[in-house]
C-alpha positions as CSV (number, residue, x, y, z in Angstrom):
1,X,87.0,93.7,120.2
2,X,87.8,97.0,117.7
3,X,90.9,96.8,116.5
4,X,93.2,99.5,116.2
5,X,94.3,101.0,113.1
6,X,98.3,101.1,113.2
7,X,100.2,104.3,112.5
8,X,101.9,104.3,109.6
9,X,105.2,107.3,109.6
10,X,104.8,108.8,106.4
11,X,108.8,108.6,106.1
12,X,108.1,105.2,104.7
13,X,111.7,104.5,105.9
14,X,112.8,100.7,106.0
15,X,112.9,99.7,109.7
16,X,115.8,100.9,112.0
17,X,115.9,104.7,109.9
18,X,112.2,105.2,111.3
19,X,111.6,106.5,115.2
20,X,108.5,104.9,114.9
21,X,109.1,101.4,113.6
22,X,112.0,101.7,116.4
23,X,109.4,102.7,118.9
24,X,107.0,99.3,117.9
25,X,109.6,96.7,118.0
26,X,111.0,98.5,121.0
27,X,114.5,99.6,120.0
28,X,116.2,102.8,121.9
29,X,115.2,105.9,120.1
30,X,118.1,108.5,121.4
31,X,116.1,111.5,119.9
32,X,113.0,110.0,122.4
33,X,115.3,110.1,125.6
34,X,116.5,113.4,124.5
35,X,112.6,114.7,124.4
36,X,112.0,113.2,127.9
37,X,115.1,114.3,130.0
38,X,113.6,118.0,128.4
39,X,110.4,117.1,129.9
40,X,109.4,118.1,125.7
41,X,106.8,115.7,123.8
42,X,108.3,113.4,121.6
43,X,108.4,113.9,118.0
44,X,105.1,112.0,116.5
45,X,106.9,110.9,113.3
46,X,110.2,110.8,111.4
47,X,108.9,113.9,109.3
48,X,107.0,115.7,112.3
49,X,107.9,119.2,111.9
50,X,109.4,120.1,115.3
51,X,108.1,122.7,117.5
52,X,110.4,125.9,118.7
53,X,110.9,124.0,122.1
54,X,111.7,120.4,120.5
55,X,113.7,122.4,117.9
56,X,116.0,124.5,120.9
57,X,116.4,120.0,122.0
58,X,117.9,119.1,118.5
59,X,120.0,121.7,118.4
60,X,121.8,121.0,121.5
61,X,122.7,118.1,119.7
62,X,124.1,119.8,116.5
63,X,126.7,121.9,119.5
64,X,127.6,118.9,120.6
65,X,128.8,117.8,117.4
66,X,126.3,115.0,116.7
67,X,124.9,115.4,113.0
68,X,121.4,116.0,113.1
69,X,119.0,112.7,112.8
70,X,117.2,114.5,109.5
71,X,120.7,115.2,108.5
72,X,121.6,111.3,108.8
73,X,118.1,110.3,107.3
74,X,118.8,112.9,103.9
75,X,122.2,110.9,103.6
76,X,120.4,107.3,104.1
77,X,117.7,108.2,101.1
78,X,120.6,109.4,98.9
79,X,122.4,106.9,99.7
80,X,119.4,104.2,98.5
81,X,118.7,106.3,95.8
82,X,122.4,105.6,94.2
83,X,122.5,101.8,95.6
84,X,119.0,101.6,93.5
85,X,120.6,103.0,90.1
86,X,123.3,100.3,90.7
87,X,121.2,97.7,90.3
């Protein structure tokens, strides 16, 4: 039997921050059901740079006043980054 390599997301985020450690465990990925109601592939990775089609999906959120995932994920790293001095 060959065993698969796993994908690793390069956004080396801790658990529920990642789409794709959401995705293994299988947690409800919101930015995922967003993709497929659009009938629009689903973002490979956290840091996957979107394409015009995926990118006209996310911004339907931003008018509906949702912050933007890559907007919450830049406020979760600054927010370790200052928990991290503390210690």
């Amino acid at each position: 039997m060959v065993k698969r390599k796993e994908f690793v997301c390069p956004c080396k985020c801790p658990g529920q921050s990642c789409i794709v450690e959401r995705r293994k465990v299988g947690d409800f990925v919101h930015v995922d059901m967003l993709m497929t109601e659009a009938k629009v592939p689903k973002l490979k990775h956290c840091l996957s740079k979107p394409t015009k089609t995926q990118q006209k999906v996310l911004d339907k959120i931003k008018d509906k006043n949702f912050q933007s995932i890559t907007f919450r994920w830049t406020i979760d790293s600054e927010l370790e980054k200052v928990d991290d001095k503390s210690k």
